[in-house]
Backbone bond lengths (Angstrom), bond angles and torsions (degrees), N, CA, C in turn:
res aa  C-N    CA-C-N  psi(-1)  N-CA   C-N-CA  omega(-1)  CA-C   N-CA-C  phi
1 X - - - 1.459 - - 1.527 111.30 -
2 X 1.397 132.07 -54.57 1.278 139.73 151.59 1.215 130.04 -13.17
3 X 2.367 97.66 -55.91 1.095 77.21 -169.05 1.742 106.72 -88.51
4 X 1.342 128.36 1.19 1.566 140.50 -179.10 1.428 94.75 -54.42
5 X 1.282 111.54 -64.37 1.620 115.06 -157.85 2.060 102.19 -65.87
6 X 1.413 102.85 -34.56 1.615 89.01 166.02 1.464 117.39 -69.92
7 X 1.161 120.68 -54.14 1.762 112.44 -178.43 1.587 103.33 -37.65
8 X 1.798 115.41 -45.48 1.255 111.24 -155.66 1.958 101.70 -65.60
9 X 1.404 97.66 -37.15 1.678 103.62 -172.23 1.442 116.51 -62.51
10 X 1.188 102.05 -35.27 1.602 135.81 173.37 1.859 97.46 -46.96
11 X 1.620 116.14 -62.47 1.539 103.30 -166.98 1.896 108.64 -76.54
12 X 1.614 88.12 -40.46 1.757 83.89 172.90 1.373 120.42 -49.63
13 X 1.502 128.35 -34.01 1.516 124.46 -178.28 1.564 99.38 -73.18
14 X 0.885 139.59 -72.44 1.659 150.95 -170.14 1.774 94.16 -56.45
15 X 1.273 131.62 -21.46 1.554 109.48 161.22 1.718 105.53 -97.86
16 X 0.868 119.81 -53.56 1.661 94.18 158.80 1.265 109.47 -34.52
17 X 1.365 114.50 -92.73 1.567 97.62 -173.48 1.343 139.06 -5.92
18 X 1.011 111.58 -45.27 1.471 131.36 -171.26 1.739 103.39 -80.77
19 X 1.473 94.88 -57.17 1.762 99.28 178.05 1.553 111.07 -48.51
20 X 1.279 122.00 -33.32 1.516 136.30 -154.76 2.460 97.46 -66.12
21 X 1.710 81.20 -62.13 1.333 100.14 173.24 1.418 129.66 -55.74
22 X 1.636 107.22 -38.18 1.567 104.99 -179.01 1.837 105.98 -101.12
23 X 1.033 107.51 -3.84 1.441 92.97 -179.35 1.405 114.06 -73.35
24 X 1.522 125.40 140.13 1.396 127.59 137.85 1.241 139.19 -21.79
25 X 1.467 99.48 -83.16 1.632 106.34 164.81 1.474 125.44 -58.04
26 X 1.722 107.57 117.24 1.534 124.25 -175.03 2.059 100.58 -57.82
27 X 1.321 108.52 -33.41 1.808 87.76 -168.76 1.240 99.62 -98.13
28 X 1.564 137.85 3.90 1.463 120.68 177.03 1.790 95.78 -104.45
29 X 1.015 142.33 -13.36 1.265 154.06 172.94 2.114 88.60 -74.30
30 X 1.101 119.71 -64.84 1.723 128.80 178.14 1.887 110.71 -35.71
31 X 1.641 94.50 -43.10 1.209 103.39 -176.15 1.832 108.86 -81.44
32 X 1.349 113.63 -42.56 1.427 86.50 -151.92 2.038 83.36 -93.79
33 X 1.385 112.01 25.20 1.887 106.34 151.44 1.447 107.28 -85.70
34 X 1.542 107.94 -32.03 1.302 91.92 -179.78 1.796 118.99 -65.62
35 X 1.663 105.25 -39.78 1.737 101.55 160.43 1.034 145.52 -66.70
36 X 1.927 103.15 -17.64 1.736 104.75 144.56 1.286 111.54 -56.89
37 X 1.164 147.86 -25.84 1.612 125.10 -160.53 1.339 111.87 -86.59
38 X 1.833 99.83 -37.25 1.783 103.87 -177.01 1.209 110.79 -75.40
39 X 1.705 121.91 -16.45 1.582 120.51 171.77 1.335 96.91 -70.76
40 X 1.377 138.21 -53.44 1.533 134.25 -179.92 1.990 110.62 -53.49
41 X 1.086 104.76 -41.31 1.441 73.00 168.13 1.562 121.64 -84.25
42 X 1.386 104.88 -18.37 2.103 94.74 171.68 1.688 117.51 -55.35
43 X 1.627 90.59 -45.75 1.726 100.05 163.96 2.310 114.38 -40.35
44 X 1.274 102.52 -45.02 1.538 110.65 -173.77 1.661 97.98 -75.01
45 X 1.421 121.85 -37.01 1.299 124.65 -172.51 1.669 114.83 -69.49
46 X 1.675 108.79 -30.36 1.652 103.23 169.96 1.183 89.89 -94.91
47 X 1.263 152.63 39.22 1.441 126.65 159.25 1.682 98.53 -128.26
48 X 1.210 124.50 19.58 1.396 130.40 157.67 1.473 103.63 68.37
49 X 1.528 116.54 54.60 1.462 125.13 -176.02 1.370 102.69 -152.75
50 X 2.106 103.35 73.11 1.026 100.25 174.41 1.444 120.74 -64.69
51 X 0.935 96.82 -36.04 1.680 101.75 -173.01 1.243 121.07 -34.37
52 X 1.385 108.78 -65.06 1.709 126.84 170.64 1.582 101.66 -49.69
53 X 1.053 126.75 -38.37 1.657 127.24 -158.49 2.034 90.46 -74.69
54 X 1.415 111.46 -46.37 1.343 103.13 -164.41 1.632 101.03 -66.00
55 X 1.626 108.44 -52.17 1.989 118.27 179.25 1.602 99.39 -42.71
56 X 1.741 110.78 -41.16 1.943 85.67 179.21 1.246 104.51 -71.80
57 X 1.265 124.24 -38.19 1.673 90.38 -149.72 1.515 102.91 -97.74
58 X 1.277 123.51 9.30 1.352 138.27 171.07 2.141 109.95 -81.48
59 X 1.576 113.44 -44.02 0.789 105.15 -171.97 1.853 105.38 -100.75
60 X 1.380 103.89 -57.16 1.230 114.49 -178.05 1.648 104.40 -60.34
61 X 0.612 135.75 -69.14 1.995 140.80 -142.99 1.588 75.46 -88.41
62 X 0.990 154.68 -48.94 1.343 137.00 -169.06 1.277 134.17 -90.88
63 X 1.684 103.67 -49.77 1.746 124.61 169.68 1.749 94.10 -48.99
64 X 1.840 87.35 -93.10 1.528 109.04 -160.52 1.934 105.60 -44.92
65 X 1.608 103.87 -47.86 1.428 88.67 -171.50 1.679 130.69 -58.82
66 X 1.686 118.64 -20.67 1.098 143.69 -169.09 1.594 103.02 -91.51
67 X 1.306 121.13 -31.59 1.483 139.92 148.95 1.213 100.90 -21.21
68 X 1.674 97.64 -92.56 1.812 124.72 -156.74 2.151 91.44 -63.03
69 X 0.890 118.25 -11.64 1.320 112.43 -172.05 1.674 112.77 -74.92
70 X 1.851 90.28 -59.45 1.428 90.51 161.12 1.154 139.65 -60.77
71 X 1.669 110.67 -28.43 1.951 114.22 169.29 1.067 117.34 -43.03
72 X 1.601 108.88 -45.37 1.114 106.62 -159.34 1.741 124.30 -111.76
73 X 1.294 90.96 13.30 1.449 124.59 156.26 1.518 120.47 -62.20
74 X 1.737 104.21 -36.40 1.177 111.73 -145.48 1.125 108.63 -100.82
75 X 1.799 101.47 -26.04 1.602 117.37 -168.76 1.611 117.08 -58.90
76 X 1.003 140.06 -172.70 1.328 128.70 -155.06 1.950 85.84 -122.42
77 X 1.026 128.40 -78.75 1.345 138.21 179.98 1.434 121.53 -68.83
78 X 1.446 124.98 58.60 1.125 123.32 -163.94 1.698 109.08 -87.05
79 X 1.597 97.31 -29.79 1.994 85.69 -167.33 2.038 83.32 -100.89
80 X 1.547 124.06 68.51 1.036 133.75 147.78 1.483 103.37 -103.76
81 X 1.302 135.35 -51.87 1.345 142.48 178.14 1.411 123.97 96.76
82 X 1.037 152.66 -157.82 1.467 154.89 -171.84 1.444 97.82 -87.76
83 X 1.283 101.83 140.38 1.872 114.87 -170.91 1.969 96.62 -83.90
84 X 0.966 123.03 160.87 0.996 136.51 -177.64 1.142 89.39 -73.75
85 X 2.119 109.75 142.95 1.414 108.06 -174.53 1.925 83.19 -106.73
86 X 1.233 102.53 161.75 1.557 121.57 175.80 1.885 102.29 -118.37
87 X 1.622 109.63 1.10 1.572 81.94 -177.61 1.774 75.38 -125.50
88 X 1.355 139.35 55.81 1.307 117.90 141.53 1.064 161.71 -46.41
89 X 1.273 106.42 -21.21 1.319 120.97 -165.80 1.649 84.31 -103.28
90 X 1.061 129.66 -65.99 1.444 126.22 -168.34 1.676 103.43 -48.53
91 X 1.389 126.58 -53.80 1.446 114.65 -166.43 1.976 97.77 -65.14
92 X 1.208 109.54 -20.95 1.937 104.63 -167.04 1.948 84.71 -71.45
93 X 1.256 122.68 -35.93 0.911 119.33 -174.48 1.812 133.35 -53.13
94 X 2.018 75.70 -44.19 1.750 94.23 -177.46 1.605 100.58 -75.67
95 X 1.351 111.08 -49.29 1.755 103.65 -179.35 1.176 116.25 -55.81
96 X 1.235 121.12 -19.30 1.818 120.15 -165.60 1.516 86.27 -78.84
97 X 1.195 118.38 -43.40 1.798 123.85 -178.61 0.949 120.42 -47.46
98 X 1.465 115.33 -54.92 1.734 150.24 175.13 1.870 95.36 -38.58
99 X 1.413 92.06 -69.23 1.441 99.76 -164.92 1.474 117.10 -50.67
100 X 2.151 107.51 -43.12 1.456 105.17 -164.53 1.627 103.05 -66.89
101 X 0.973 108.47 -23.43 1.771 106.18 -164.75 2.005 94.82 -86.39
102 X 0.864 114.23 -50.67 1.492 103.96 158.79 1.427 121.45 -36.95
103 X 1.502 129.92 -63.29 1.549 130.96 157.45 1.336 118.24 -38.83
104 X 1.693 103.24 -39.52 2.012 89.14 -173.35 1.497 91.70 -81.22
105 X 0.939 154.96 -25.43 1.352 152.65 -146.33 1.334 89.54 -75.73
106 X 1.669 104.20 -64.01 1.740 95.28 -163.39 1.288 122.40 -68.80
107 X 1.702 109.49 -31.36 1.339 106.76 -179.17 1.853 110.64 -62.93
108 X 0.898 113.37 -41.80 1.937 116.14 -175.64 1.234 105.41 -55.11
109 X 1.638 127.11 -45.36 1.374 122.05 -166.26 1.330 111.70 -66.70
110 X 1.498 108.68 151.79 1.306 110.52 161.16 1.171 122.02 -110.21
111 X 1.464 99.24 117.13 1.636 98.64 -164.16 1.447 106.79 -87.19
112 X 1.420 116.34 126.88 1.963 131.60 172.55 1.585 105.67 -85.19
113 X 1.019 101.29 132.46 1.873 120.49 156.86 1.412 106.12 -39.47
114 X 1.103 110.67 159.80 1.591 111.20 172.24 1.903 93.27 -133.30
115 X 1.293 113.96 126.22 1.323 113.04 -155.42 2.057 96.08 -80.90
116 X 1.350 114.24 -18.46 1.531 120.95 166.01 1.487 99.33 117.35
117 X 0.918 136.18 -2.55 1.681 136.39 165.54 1.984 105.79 -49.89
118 X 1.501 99.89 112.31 1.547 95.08 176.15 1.675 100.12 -150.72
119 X 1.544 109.86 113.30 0.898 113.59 -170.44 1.476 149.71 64.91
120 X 1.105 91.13 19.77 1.852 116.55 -175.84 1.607 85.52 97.00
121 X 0.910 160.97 -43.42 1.468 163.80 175.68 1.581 119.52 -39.62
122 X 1.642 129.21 83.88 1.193 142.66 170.50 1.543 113.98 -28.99
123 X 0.920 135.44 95.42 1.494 106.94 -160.40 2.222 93.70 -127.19
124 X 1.392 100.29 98.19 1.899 99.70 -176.04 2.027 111.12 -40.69
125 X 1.192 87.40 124.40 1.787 87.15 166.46 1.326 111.60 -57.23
126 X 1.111 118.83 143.80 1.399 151.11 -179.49 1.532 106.58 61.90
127 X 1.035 128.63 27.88 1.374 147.59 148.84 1.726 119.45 -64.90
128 X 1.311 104.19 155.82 1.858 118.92 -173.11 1.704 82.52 -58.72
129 X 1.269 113.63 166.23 1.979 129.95 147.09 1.060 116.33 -109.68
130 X 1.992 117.60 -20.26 1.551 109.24 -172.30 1.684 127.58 -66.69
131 X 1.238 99.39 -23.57 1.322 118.00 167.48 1.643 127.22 -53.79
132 X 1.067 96.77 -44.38 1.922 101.26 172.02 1.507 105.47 -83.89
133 X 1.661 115.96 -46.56 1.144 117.85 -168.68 2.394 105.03 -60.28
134 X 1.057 75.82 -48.50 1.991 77.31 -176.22 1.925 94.08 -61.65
135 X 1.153 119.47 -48.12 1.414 110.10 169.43 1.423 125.53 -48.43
136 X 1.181 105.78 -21.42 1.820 105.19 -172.21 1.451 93.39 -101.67
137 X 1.464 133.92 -27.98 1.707 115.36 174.10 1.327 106.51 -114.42
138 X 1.290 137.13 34.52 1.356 119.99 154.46 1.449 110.01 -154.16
139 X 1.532 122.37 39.51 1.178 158.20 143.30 1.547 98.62 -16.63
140 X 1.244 134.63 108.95 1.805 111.48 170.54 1.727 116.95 -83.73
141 X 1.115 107.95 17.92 1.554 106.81 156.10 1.374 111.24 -95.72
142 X 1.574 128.87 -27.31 1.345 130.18 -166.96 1.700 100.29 -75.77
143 X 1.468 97.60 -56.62 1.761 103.72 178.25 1.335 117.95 80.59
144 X 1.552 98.18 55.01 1.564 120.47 -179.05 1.024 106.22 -108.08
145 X 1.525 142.79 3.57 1.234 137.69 -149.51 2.096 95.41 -98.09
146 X 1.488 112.57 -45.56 1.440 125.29 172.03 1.306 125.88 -41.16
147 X 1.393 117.75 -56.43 1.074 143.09 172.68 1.676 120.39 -66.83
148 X 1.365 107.34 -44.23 1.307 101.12 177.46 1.923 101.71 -71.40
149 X 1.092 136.52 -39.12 1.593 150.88 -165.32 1.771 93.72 -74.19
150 X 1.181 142.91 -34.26 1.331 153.27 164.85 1.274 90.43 -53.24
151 X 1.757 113.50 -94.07 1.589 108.70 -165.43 1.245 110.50 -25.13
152 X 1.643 113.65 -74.67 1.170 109.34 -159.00 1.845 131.15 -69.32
153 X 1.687 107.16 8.33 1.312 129.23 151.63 1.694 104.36 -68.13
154 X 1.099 116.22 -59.75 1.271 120.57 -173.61 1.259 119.92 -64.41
155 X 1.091 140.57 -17.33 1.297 156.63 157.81 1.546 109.73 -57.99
156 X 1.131 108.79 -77.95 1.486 118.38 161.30 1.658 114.88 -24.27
157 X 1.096 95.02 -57.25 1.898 92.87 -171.86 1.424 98.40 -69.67
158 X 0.924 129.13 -12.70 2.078 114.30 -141.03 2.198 72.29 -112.33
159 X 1.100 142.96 -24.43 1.188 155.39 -158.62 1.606 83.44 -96.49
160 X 1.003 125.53 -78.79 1.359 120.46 -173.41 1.560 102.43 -55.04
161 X 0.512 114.68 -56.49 1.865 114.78 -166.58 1.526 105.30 -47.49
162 X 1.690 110.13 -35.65 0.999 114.49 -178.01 1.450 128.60 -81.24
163 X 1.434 105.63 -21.58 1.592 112.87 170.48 1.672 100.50 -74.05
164 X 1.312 126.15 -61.49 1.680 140.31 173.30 1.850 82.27 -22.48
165 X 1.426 117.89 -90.11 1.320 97.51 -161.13 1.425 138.70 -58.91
166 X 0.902 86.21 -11.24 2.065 92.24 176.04 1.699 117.11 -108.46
167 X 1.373 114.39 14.85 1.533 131.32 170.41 1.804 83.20 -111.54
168 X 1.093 157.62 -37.10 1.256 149.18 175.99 1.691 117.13 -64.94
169 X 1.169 95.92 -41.11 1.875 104.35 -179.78 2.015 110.61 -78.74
170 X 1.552 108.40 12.54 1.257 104.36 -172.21 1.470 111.94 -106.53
């Protein structure tokens, strides 16, 4: 069943993908990156890496996608669309390259188990990681919990500040 629902997540990301690249329109190309990302973390979710699954869709599908939303919110000529590329054929060329050496890569390696030992930390195979991992940075002897809640205050403001000034220059 696992592995069904990955093959299935597997074609939805690679047709997004694809949609992302050939589309015209800059915000429906915005959108279906943002459904590559949440297909990339379902991909992390059958491979028993919650952790990564929450950082995508926490950073990518939310940060970056809400990002590219506002860019392109902001831009002035949006329903003009993607300019005609003149080096197509050469970049289909370089990615087709990109990709084969990516394929030989994986097929040659031999990929080893990792028995779950991380950091003096027992951790059972096919077990959650978020659990040790939120234990190792928000530990209340370590006293990461302040600092991380600051940044991400500060982030926030410096994001707002930044839309405020470029809705003023229009």
């Amino acid at each position: 069943m696992v592995e069904l629902a990955f093959w299935i997540l597997a074609l939805i990301m690679v047709g997004a993908a694809l949609a992302v690249v050939l589309l015209r329109d800059v915000f429906r190309a915005a959108l279906l990156l943002i459904l590559c990302f949440f297909t990339i973390a379902g991909i992390y979710i059958t491979l028993n890496a919650d952790f990564l699954a929450a950082v995508q869709v926490l950073i990518y599908a939310g940060a970056i996608g809400i990002l590219l939303i506002f860019a392109i919110m902001l831009t002035r000529n949006v329903k003009e669309g993607n300019p005609f590329g003149k080096l197509k054929i050469s970049a289909f060329l370089v990615s087709l390259l990109v990709f084969a050496t990516i394929v030989g890569v994986v097929v040659s390696t031999d990929w080893a188990t990792v028995t779950g030992v991380s950091q003096g930390v027992e951790v059972p195979v096919g077990s959650g990681t978020t659990g040790s991992i939120a234990t190792a940075l928000f530990d209340q002897s370590k006293g990461f919990v302040l600092p991380f809640e600051i940044a991400s205050v500060v982030l926030l403001a410096a994001l707002i500040g930044a839309i405020v000034l470029v809705r003023n220059r229009r």
